[in-house]
C-alpha positions in Angstrom: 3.4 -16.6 6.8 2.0 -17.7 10.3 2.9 -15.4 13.2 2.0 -15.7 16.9 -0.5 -13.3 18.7 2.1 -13.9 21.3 4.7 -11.7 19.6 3.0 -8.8 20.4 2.6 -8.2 24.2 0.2 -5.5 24.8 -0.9 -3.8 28.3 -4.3 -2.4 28.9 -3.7 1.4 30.6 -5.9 -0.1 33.7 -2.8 -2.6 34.4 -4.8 -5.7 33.2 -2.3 -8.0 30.5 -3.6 -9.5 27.6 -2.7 -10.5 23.8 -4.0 -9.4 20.4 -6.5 -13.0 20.3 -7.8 -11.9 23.7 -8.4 -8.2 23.0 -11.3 -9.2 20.5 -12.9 -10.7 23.2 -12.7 -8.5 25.4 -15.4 -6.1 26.6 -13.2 -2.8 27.1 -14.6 1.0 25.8 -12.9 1.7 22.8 -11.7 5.0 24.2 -9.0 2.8 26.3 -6.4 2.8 24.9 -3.8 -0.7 24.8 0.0 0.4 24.8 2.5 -2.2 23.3 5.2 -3.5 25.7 7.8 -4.5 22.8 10.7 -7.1 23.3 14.4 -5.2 22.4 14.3 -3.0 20.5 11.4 -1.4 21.7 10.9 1.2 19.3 7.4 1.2 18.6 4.7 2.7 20.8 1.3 0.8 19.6 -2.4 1.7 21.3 -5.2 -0.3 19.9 -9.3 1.1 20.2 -11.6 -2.0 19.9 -15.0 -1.3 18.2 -18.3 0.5 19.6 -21.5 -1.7 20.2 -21.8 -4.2 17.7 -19.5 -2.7 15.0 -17.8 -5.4 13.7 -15.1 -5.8 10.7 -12.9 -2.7 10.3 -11.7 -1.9 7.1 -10.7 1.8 5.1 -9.7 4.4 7.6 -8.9 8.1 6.8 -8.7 11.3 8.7 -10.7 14.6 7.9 -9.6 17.6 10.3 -8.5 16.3 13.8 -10.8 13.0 13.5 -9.9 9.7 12.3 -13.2 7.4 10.1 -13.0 4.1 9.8 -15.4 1.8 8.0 -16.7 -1.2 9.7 -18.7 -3.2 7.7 -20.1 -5.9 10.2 -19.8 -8.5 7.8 -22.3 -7.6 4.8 -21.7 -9.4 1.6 -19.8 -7.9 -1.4 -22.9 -7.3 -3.3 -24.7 -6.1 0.1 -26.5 -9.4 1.2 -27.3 -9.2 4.7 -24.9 -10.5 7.3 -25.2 -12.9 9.3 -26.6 -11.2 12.4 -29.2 -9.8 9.3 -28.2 -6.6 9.0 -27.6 -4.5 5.8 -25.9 -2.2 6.8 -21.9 -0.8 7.5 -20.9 1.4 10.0 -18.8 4.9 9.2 -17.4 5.7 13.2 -15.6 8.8 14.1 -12.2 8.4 16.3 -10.3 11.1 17.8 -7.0 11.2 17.4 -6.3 9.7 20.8 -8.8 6.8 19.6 -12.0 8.4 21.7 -15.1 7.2 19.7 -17.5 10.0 18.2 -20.4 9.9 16.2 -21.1 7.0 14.1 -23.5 6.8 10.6 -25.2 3.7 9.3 -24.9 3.3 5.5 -26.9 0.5 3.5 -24.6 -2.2 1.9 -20.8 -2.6 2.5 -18.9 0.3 2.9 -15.2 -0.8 0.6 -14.1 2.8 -0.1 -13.4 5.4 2.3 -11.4 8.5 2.0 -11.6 12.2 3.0 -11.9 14.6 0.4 -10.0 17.9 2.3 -11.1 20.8 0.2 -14.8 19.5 0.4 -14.9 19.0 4.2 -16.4 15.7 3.5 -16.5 12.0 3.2 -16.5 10.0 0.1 -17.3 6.4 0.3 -19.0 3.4 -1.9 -20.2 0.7 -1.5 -20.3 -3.3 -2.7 -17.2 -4.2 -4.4 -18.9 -6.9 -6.6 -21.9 -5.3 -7.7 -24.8 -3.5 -7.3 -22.3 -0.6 -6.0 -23.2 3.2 -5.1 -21.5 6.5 -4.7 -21.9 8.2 -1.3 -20.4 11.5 0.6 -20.9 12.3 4.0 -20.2 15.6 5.7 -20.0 15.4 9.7 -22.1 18.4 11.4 -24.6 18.5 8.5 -28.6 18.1 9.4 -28.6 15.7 7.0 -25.0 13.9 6.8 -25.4 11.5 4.5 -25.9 11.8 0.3 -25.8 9.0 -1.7 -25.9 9.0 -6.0 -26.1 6.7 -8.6 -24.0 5.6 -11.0 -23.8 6.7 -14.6 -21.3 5.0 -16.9 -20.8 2.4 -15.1 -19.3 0.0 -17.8 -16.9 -2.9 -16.5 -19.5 -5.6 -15.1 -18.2 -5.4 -11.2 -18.1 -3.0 -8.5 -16.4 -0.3 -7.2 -14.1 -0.3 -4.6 -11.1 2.4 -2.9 -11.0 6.0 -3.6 -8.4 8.7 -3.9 -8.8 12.4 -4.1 -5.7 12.9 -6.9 -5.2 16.9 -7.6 -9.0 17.9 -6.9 -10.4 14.8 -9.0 -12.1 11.6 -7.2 -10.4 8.4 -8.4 -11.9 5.0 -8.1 -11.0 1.3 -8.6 -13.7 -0.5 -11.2 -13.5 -3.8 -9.0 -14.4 -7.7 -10.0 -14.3 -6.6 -13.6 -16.6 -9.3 -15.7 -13.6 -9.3 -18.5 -10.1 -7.7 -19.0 -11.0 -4.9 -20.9 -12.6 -2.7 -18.9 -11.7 0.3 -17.0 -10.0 -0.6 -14.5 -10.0 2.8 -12.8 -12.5 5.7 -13.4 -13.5 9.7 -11.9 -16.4 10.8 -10.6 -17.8 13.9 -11.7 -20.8 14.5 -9.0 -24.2 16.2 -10.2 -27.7 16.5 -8.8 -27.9 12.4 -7.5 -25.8 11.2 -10.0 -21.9 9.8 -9.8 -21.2 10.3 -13.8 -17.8 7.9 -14.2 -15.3 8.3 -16.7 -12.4 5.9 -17.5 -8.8 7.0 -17.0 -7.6 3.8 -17.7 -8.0 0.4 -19.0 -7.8 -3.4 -17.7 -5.2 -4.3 -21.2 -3.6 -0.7 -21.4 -0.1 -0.7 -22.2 2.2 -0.1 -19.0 6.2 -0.3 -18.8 7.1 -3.3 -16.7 9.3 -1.4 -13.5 11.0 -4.3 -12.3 11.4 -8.2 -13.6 13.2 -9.6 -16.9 10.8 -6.9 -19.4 11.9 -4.0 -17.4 12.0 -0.7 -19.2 9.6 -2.8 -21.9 6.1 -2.3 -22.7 3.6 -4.8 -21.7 -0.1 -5.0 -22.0 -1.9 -5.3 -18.7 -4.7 -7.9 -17.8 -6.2 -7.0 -14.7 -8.4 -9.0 -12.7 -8.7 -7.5 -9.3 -8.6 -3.8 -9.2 -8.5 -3.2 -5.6 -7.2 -0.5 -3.1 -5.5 2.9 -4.6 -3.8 5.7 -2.9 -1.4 8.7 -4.2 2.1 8.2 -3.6 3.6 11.4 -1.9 6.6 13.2 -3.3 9.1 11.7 -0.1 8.8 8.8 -2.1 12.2 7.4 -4.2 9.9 6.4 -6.4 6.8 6.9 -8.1 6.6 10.3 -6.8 3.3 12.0 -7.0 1.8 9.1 -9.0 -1.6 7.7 -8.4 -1.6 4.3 -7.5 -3.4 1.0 -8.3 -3.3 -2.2 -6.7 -4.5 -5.3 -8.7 -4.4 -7.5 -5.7 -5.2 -10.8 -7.2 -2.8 -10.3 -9.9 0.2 -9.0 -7.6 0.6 -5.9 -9.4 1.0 -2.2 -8.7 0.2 0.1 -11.7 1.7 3.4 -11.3 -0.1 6.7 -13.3 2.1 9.7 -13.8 -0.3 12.6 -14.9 -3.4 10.3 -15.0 -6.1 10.8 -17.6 -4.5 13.6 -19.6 -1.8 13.4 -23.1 0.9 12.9 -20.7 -0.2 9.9 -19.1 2.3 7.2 -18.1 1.9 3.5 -16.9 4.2 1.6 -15.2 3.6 -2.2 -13.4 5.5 -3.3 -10.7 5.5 -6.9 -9.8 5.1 -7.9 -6.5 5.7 -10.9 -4.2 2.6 -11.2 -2.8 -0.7 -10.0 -3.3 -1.3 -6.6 -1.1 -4.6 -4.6 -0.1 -3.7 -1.2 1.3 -0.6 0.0 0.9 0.6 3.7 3.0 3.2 5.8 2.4 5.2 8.2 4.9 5.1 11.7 3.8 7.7 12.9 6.2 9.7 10.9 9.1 8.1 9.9 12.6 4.4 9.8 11.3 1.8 8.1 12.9 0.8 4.4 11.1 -3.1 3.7 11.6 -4.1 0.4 10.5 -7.6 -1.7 10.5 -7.3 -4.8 11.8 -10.4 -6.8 11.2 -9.4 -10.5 12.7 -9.2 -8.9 16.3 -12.0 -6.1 15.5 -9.5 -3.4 16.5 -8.1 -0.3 15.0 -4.3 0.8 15.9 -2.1 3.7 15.8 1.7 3.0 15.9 4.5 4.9 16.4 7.8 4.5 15.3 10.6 4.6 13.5 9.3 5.2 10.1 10.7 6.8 7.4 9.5 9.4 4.8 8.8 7.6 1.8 8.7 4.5 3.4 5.5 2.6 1.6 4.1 -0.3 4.0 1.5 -2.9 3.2 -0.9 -5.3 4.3 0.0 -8.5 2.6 -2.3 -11.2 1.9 -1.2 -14.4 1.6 -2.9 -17.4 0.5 -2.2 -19.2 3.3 -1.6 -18.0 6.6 -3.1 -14.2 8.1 -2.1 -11.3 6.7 0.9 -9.0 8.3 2.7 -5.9 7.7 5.4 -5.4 5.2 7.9 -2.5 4.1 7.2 -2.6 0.3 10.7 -2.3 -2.1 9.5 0.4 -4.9 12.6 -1.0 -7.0 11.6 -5.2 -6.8 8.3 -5.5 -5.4 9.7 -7.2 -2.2 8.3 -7.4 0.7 10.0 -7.3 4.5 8.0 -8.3 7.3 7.5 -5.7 10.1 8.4 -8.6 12.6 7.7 -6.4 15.7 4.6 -5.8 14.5 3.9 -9.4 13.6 0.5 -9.8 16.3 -1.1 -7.5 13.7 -3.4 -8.8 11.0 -3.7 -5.4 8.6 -6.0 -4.7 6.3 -6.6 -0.2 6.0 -3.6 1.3 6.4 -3.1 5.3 6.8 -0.4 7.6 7.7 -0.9 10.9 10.3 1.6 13.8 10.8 0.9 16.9 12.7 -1.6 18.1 10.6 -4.4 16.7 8.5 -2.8 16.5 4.8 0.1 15.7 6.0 
């Protein structure tokens, strides 16, 4: 689907006008902040931060306390091979929650997974999706931030990729699998310098289609892309309190109730179009960050969202990516047409306070 920057008219706080295209271009701190001027109805309020320096390629974003991380990872390959500017290395930059840039961290490869693991008052990341991937946390205000570990049990040929902090565990995707029986997702159990990794489940595991002519059947899975994961919240009409995976590539979303333990519960959903991050509203009138990677710009909107809504950044083969409310029942996907000068790629929803 091919949208316009044009669609999206947005107004530097100085007075100056420009579009989406042009904000990339522009040299502007990224503590201004870019309001949205909407056609009717103008129910979105949208302020875009552009990146620090030379950070370049936005990606993950979460929030840890009252500050917003997003990955940049200034266009390192997915096994780490230098960009081409030369460098190795991705950025980690701290945002307030009005988009005033804080202290930033290098970290060697690219960064892919980003999340904030609340009761640890830390980061966790990893990097290289393909291959040659590592395990890393970061804790802001620490002498010595940064703490990267190895991997142990590392057994499905790829990388790793998006993390989730699911009821006190760390969840990760097992990404660019070398075959279909794998584990497509695994924890991390963290000792000494070592990231131990344990599958929860596999590539062929047997799922219950959701939606489709084999509804209410079981299938068997053949993932080829485990991608971007996330926890869906308990606003949600469906799926609630699952963990999440999305098999991009194979435009799938694997839903697992009670994940890794006798209870454990797949279910697929097919979907219209291949996705990365999809975000779900805990509660009504939350914030919507996204990543936005074309333009080198991260946004906050808000808006009229709902609680439970689940948006996404779809990917299409042809054309840029946009934002879409996700149907939990189908797997369709409507486009957020005001919203259409966006190009997403990590999305993340904000209330009042941080696990919100």
């Amino acid at each position: 689907m091919s949208h316009t920057p044009k669609e999206l008219k947005l107004t530097v706080v100085i007075g100056a006008a420009i579009t989406v295209a042009a904000l990339a271009a522009t040299a502007m701190p990224a503590s201004a902040a870019v309001h949205a001027d909407l056609k009717t109805p103008a129910r979105y309020t949208v302020k875009a931060f552009a990146s620090v320096g030379q950070e370049s390629k936005p990606d993950d974003i979460t929030r840890l306390g009252n500050s917003i991380y997003v990955s940049f990872q200034n266009g390192v390959g997915a096994l780490g091979e230098p960009a081409p500017s030369g460098t190795t290395t991705s950025t980690v930059q701290q945002f307030s929650l009005r988009g005033t840039p804080g202290k930033s961290w290098r970290v060697k490869g690219k960064v892919d997974g980003l999340t904030a693991d609340h009761g640890g008052h830390r980061l966790l990341l990893t990097t290289n999706e393909d291959g040659k991937s590592s395990f890393s946390t970061l804790t802001p205000g620490q002498k010595q931030p940064l703490k990267t570990y190895a991997y142990t049990g590392l057994t499905h040929g790829g990388g790793t990729d998006a993390i989730s902090v699911f009821h006190g565990r760390i969840l990760l995707s097992a990404s660019n699998p070398a075959a279909t029986t794998g584990p497509a997702v695994y924890t991390v159990h963290l000792a000494g310098n070592t990231a131990k990794l344990t599958p929860v489940f596999r590539d062929n595991a047997s799922a219950t289609a959701a939606n489709g002519a084999q509804a209410g059947k079981h299938v068997t899975l053949a993932l080829t892309d485990p991608d971007s994961n996330t926890v869906v919240p308990s606003a949600s009409p469906r799926f609630k309190g699952d963990f999440m995976l999305d098999a991009q590539g194979d435009k799938q979303l694997v839903f697992a109730a009670a994940p890794q333990t006798s209870k454990q519960r797949l279910q697929v959903l097919t979907i219209a179009q291949p996705l990365d991050d999809t975000a779900f509203a805990a509660s009504s009138e939350q914030t919507l960050w996204v990543t936005d990677p074309a333009h080198n710009v991260v946004y906050s909107v808000a808006g009229p969202f709902k609680a439970g809504q689940a948006l996404s950044a779809v990917t299409p083969s042809v054309g840029p990516t946009y934002l879409a409310t996700l149907n939990l029942n189908n797997g369709s996907l409507t486009p957020v047409k005001k919203l259409a000068a966006i190009q997403p790629r990590g999305l993340l929803f904000t209330g009042a306070t941080e696990n919100s």
